[in-house]
C-alpha angles and dihedrals in degrees: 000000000000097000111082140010117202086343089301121117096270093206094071079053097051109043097069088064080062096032090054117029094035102073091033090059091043091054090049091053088046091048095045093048098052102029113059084186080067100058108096118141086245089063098044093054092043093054097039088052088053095044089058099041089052089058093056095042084049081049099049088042101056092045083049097049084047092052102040080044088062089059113038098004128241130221127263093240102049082045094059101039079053087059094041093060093042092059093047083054081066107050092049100065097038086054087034102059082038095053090043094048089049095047089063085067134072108292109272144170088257092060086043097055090036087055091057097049085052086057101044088045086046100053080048105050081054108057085035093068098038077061104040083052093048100056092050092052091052096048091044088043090043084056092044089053095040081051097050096038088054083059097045101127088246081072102034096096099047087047094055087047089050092053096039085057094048097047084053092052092050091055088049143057111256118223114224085229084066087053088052092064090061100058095127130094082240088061124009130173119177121187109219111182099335100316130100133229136193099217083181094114091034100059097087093026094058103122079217098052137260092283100081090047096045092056090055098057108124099358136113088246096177095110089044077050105055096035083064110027107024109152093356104129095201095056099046091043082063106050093053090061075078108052114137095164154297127302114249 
């Protein structure tokens, strides 16, 4: 459910739930913490609504990014700090509501020591979440340049050699001796029930790691696909993004 809005990636739409009301609710916490002029009712019911919508948007987004990771892949990085964030969503609500039910009571050492642990899962949450949103910039902005780079016109020519090559294959039957040719990571063709796929691009996206892929190059890998996806529809949705062509 978490995969798509409206056909588009729902992960780029969720995170700015998270990238937004995150920080903001932190801050109120921070401010109503601190400053005792802050702490109207009207405040308080503002902040501890942000605080939980922010949980569930952390929620949504990390289901989102798993899912969207599935797909294209996401770095490690990017994944942990995600997780991160999600987790301090949580313990900010959880200090937060503490914090708010004992500052309905006379003033004592136990607010005083909850209201520093709101602080401390505040400033957290925060840079959490400028780095959660980081990682994922720079992995979004590395594929852009790597894009662009592929299209330079010092590359033009070999692009338009490489498509013309795969639109032939795709006319025509491909022999599993012409696989066999692509067997690098550079380079890799796999033949899965008679059909043939170019993992080139895969390889470093597989949410299992390269590994499974690598050992496939050149090789007639229906049996190793099955053994592993058999009657899984993701995984199947996927491989066919990479069809060339049928084996002959």
């Amino acid at each position: 459910m978490f995969d798509t809005v409206n056909g588009m990636a729902a992960h780029p739409l969720f995170i700015h739930i998270v990238v937004v009301l995150l920080p903001l609710s932190a801050i109120g916490m921070i401010a109503l913490v601190v400053i005792p002029q802050f702490r109207g009712n009207v405040q308080k019911y503002f902040v501890a609504a942000g605080v939980l919508i922010s949980l569930v948007g952390a929620f949504v987004a990390k289901e989102s990014g798993q899912a969207l990771a599935e797909v294209r892949g996401v770095t490690n990085e990017h994944q942990d700090w995600g997780n991160r964030t999600f987790y301090l969503a949580i313990a900010l609500v959880v200090i937060s509501a503490l914090w708010l039910w004992l500052d309905a009571k006379p003033k004592s050492v136990a607010r005083t020591v909850t209201g520093i642990m709101v602080v401390i899962v505040s400033l957290a949450a925060i840079i959490s979440t400028v780095l959660t949103g980081d990682s994922g910039a720079q992995q979004v902005w590395a594929e852009s340049t790597q894009s662009s780079a592929a299209s330079t016109p010092s590359e033009v020519t070999t692009v338009e050699s490489e498509v013309t090559t795969a639109e032939s294959t795709v006319d025509s039957a491909i022999t599993l001796t012409v696989v066999a040719q692509h067997s690098t990571a550079d380079d890799c063709w796999s033949a899965i029930s008679g059909s043939v796929y170019d993992l080139t691009q895969w390889i470093s996206a597989h949410p299992g790691g390269s590994g499974p892929i690598e050992s496939i190059c050149g090789l007639d890998a229906t049996q190793a696909f099955s053994n592993q996806h058999d009657g899984q529809g993701k995984p199947e949705t996927n491989l066919a993004g990479f069809k060339i062509g049928s084996l002959g």
